[in-house]
N, C-alpha and C positions, 0 to 999 in steps of 0.2 A: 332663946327666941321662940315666939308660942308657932307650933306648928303652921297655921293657918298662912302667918310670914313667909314661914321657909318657904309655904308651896307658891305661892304669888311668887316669889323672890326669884325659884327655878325655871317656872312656867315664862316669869319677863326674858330669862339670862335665851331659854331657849325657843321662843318665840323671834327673836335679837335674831338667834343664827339661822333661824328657816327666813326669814325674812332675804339676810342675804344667801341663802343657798338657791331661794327663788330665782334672785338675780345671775346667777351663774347658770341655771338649768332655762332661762332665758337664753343666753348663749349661746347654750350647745345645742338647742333646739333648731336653730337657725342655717346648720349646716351637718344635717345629723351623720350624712354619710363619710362626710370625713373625720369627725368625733369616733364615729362605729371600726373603720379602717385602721386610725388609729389604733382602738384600744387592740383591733386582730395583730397588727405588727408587734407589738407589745408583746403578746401572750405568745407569738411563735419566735420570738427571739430571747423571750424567758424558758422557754422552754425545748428548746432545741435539742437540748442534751439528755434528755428524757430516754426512754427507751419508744416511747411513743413518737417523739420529736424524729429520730433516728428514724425509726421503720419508716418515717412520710419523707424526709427529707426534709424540717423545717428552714433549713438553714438554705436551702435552695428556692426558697418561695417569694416571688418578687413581686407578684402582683395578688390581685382579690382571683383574676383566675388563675392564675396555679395554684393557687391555693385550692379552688374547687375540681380541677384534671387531677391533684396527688392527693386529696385526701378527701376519703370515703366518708359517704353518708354513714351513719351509723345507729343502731339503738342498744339497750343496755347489755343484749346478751352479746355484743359481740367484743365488751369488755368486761363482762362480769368476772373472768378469772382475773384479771388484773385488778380487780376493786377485793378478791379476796386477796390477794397478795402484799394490798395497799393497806388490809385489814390485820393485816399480823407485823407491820412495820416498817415492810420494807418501803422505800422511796426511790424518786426519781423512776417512778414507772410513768405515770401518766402525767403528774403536775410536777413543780421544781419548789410549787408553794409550801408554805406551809400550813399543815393542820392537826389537830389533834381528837377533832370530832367527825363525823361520819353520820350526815342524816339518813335517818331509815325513812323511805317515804311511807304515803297512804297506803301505796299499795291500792288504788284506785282502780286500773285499769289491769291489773294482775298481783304478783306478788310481791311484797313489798323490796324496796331497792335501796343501795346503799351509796352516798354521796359524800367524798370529799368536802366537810366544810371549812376551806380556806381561810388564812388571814385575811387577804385579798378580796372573796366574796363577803365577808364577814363586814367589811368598811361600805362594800357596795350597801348590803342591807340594812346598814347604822343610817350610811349616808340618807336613805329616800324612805324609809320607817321611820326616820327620829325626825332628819332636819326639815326633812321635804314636807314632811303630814305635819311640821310644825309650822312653816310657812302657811301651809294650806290653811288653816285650823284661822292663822293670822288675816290671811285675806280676805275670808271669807263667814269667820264667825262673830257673834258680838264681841269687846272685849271684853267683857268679864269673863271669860271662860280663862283666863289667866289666875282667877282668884278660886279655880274650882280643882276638883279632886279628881281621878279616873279610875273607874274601874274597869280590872282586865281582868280577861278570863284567859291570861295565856297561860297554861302547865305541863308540865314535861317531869318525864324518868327518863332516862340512860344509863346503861352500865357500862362499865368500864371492861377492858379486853384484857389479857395479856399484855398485849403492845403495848396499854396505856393510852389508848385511843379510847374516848366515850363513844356511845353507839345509841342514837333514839332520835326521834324527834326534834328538829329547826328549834321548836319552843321551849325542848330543854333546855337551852343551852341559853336563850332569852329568860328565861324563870329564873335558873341560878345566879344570873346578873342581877334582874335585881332581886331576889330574896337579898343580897348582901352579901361579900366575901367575910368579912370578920363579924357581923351581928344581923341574927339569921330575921330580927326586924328590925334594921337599922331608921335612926330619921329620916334620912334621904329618902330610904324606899317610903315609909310612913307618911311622908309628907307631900308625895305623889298618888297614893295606890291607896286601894282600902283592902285589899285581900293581905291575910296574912302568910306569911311563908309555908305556915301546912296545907292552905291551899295550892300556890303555887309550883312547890316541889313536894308531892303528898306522898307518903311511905303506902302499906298497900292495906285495904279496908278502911278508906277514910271515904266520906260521904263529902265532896270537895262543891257539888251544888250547894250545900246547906252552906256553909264554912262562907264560900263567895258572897250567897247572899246574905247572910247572918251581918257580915262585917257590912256590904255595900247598903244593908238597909240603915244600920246604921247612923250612916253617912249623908245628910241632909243635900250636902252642897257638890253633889255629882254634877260635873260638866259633859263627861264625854266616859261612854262605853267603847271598848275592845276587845276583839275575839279575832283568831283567825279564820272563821268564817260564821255568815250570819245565821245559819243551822244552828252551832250553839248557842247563840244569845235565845231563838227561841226555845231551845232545851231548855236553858235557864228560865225562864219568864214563863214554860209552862209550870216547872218547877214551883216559880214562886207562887203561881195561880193556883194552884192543889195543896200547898203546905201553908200559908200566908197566915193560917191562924197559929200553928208551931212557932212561926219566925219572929210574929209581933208577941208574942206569952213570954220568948225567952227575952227578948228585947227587953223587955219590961223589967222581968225577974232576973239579970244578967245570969243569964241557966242556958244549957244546954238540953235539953230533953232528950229524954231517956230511948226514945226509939231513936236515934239518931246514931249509926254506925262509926264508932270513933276507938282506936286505940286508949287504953287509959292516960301512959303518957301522954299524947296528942291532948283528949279533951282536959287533961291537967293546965298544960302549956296555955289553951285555947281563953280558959276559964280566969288565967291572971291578967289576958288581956283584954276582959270584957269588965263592964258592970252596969248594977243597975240602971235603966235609960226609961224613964215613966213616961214622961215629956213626949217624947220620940214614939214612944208606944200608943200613945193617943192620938197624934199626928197621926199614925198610919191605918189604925182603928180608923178612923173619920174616912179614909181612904175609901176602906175595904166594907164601910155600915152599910151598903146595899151588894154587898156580895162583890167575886172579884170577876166576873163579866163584864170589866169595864175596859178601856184603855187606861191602865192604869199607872203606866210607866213616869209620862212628866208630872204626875200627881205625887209620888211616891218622893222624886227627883226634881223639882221644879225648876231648878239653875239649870236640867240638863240639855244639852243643846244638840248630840250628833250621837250615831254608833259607828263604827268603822269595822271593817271587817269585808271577808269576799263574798259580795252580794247579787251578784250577776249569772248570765249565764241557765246554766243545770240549779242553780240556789235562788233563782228570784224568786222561785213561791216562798221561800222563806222570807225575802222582803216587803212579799206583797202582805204574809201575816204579819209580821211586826206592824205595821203599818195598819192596817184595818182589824188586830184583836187586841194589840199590847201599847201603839203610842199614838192611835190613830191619826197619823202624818204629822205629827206636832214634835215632832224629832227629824233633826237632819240625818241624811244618810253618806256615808262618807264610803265608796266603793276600792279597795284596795289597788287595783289595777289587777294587771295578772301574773302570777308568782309561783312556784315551787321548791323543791327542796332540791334542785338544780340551779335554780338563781333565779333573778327579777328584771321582767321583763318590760312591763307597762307600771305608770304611777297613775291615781285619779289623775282625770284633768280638773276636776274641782267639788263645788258639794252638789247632792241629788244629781249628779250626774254619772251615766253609766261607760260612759265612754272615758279612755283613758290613753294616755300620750305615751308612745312608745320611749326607751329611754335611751339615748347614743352608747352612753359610757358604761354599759353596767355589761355590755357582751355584743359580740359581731353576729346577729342575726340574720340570715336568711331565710326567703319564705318562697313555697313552692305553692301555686292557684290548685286548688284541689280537682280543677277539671284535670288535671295531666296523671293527676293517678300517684305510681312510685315512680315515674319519668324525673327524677331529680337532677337530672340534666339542665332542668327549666328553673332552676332558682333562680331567685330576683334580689336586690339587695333594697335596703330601705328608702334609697331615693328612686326606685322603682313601682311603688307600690299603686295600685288605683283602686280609688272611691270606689267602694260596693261588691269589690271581690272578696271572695272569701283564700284564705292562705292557712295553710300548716307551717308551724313553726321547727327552723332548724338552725340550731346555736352553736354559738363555740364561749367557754364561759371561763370564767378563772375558776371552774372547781375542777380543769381537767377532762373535758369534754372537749369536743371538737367533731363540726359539722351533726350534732348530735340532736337525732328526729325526735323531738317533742310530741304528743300524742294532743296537745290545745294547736284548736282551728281562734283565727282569731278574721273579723271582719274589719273591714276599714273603713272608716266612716268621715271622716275629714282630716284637717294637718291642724295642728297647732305650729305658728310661726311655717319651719319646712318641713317638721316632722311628724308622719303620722298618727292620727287618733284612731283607736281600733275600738272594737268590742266583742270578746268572748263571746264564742258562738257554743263551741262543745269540744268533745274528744275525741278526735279521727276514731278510732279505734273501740269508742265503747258502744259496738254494734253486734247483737246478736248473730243476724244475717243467721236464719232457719236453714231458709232455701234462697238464698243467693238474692232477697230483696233488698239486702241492705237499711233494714230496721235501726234509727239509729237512738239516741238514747232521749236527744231533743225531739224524733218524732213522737216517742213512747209520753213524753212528758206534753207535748202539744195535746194528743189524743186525750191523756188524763186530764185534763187543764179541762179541755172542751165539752168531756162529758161529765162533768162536774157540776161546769157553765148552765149545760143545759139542763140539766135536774136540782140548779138551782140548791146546792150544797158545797157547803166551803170545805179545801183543800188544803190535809196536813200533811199529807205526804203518798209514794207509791214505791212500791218496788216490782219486778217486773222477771220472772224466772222462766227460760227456756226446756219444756221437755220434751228431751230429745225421747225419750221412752215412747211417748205416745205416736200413733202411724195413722196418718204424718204428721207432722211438729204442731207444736203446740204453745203457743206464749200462755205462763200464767200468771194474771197482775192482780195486783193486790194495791188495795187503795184503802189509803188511811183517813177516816172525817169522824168527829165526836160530834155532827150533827144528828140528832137522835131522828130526822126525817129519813136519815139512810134504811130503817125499819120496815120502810113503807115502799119498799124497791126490791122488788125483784132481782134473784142473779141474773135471773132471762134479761130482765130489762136492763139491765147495769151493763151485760156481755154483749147489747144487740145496741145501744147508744154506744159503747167504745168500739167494738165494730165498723161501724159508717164515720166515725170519726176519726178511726186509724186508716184506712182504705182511703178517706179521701186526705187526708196528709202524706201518704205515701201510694200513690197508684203502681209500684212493680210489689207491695205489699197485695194490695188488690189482686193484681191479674194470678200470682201464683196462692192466692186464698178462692179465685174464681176454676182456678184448674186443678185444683183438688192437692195441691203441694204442700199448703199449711191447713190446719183447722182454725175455726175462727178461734180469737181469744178467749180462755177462762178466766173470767175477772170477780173478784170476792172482795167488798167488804173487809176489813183488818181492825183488830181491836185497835182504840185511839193506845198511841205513847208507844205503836211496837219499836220507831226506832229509836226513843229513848230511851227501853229495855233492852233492847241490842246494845247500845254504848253504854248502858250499868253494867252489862256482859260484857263487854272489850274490855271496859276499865277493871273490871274485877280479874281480867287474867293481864292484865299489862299491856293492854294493845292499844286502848282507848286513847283517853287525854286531849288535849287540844286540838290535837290534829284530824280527830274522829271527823271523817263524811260522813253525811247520809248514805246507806245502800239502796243503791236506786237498779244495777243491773245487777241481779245475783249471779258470783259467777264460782263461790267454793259449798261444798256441800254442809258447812257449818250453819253458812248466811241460809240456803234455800230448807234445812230442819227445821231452822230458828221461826224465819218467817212461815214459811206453808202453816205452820202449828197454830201462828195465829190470826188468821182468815177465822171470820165469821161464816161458819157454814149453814 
């Protein structure tokens, strides 16, 4: 059967089941807090026998509040010896589930952490990643996006422990699926995806942008891009705007070229499953014959219909670039909802839309109004929530967690059916706070946004480094634009526009910049591409890969060498 078949053939079979998974996440919409209830009594009568269950008493918990009078709020450290003990074998400490893998998070908001990935959450995140964004894709897209191909940029390493437990990144353990268990490029995977398995699960010194796109240019009849967050897709598409004459030469010549960082085995492997492509090569020459300044994405891709990925929030300047440099808005955007390597919390509610539906069955959530502080006494359950407040997230999940403070604020913005629609606001927590103004990482980013606005220069990115060295404190931000008008600007003038921009977004920023307690900010100019020289540096020591963020608040002294070095002085 010729490829193109099978993909149609899969794409109908699972189209078929989002369709009706639609219908069933209708239902549980409708009455979320007893779905939510539900899944809590579940997970403290699975897990009773635990040594965790033990210490709260689960077996004594009859209602949603005893459950919140015996068992604490909590965050990571105050089970981290329990997650190394979870990490050498032993069981029945915190879950009764089971698992064999252990996500390492971002490490976003400090050092990175390690999570139980259960069988359990494992079905949760099949369930509303496969079936749910496959419904979504059905209601909402043309149909021929059933006869199209997708590309993803999801990749993952993990090593394996002693225990025999793996250890890395959520998208590991998605990679190795489908790379394939017996055939490392099976049809099934080939006839969905155009990356090949050295992209996906890549050994160490492999150039995994080129590899991506090499395959996905390829590939004429792209429907739908994938990433777990929309930061990489422009990594990649700046990528393809700097090398595009490398990628259409090999294309052509079915070659790899020579500057192109590859193991021999790898580009051995890489080389028998390409060839010549002329055809294809002139297609995208005709693309690229006035240079690649253009929105070039549905040119390249013309079936392509949506990208999907986490695009809200701290990342929408990344959507606002896709959108006015790479597909300008002739691509749907498809917003993941809100997720970690703790579990999944919200699903889109649908396309180009930012807001997203909380989800009953996937974990017993709690959220606390951020006016109350750490007063967690004040938690509210999900048939409590009201239009327009803001809330901190506190879950209890099948990966073993329980009443467990999430550092995402999420805002509520209407219900679908009885259950809340929210929208990613930020990260309690990712806030410098100098001098007790509480600087938070959304105002850092509002400030850069606005003095950009007003000098009339587009916005690739910022990072933002506290020094304490200097008397008294000091922010110093660093702003990323390959607009070559940035020349023509002053540091004075660059640090005295984001000044009155940060001041008036945060006025207790203000009054301790008016009382001599901070200095105004240092703000510089950054070479363009510093953070996709940062993630060629993660990647090249193993830390990178799919799950790579941007660094937006520096907070280790690797991140704040890397950047300060490259400020335009």
């Amino acid at each position: 059967m010729e490829i193109e078949s099978i993909t149609k053939k899969i794409n109908i079979q699972n189209r078929d089941n989002g369709r009706k998974f639609l219908k069933y996440f209708e239902q549980i919409t409708k009455n979320p807090k007893e779905e939510s209830s539900k899944l809590l009594f579940k997970i403290l009568e699975d897990n009773k026998d635990t040594e965790y269950g033990k210490k709260y008493n689960f077996a004594d918990i009859r209602s949603i509040e005893d459950y919140q009078k015996m068992v604490p709020v909590i965050t990571y450290d105050d089970i981290a010896c329990d997650i190394e003990r979870m990490k050498l074998g032993e069981k029945n400490i915190l879950t009764s589930y089971n698992f064999n893998h252990m996500n390492r998070t971002s490490g976003t908001t400090g050092n990175p952490k390690l999570i139980p990935l259960t069988d359990e959450q494992t079905e949760v995140f099949m369930k509303y990643e496969s079936q749910y964004m496959q419904g979504i894709l059905d209601k909402y897209l043309d149909p021929s996006w059933v006869e199209g191909k997708f590309f993803s940029l999801v990749e993952g390493k993990h090593t394996t422990l002693d225990s025999g437990i793996t250890v890395g990144a959520a998208s590991s353990i998605i990679a190795d699926t489908l790379k394939g268990d017996l055939e490392p490029y099976s049809s099934l995977f080939k006839a969905l995806y155009t990356s090949p398995a050295e992209a996906m699960v890549p050994g160490p010194d492999i150039d995994t942008k080129y590899i991506h796109l090499r395959f996905a240019m390829m590939e004429r009849n792209i429907v739908g891009i994938s990433a777990s967050l929309y930061s990489l897709i422009v990594i990649f598409m700046t990528y393809l705007h700097n090398n595009y004459e490398i990628l259409i030469n090999d294309i052509e010549k079915g070659t790899i070229d020579s500057s192109i960082t590859l193991p021999d085995d790898v580009r051995e492997s890489l080389l028998q499953k390409i060839e010549p492509m002329p055809e294809r090569a002139e297609e995208l020459r005709e693309v690229f014959k006035n240079g690649p300044d253009i929105p070039f994405m549905p040119l390249i891709w013309p079936k392509l219909q949506y990208i999907v990925g986490i695009g809200t929030g701290d990342l929408s300047s990344y959507d606002k670039i896709l959108k006015e440099q790479f597909h300008g808005g002739k691509i749907h955007s498809i917003y993941m909802g809100i997720q970690s390597s703790e579990g999944l919390w919200s699903v889109t509610k649908g396309v180009d839309d930012v807001n997203s539906i909380l989800v009953p069955d996937s974990s017993f959530m709690e959220f606390l109004d951020l006016d109350y502080g750490d007063d967690f006494s004040k938690c509210v359950t999900i048939d409590e929530l009201e239009v327009g407040k803001i809330y901190q997230l506190v879950v209890t999940s099948l990966v073993g967690l329980y009443r467990y403070r999430l550092s995402d604020s999420i805002k509520v913005t209407g219900f679908y059916n009885e259950t809340p629609t929210v929208e990613f606001m930020y990260r309690v927590n990712n806030t410098i706070n100098m001098a007790a103004e509480k600087t938070t990482e959304i105002m850092f980013k509002r400030a850069v946004e606005e003095t950009l606005d007003e000098l009339d220069l587009t916005l690739k990115d910022y990072e933002v480094y506290a020094d304490f060295s200097a008397v008294p404190g000091q922010y110093v931000v660093m702003i990323e634009t390959d607009d070559e008008r940035r020349f023509s600007i002053s540091r004075e003038e660059l640090s005295k526009v984001f000044l009155e921009k940060l001041c008036n977004i945060n006025p207790e920023f203000r009054w301790r910049y008016e009382i001599d307690y901070l200095q105004a900010p240092d703000v510089y100019f950054e070479k363009p591409g510093a953070q996709m020289m940062f993630k060629d540096k993660m990647d090249a020591l193993g830390k990178g890969g799919a799950q790579f963020k941007p660094v937006h608040i520096i907070r280790t002294n690797e991140q704040a060498e890397f950047f300060l070095n490259l400020r335009e002085l």
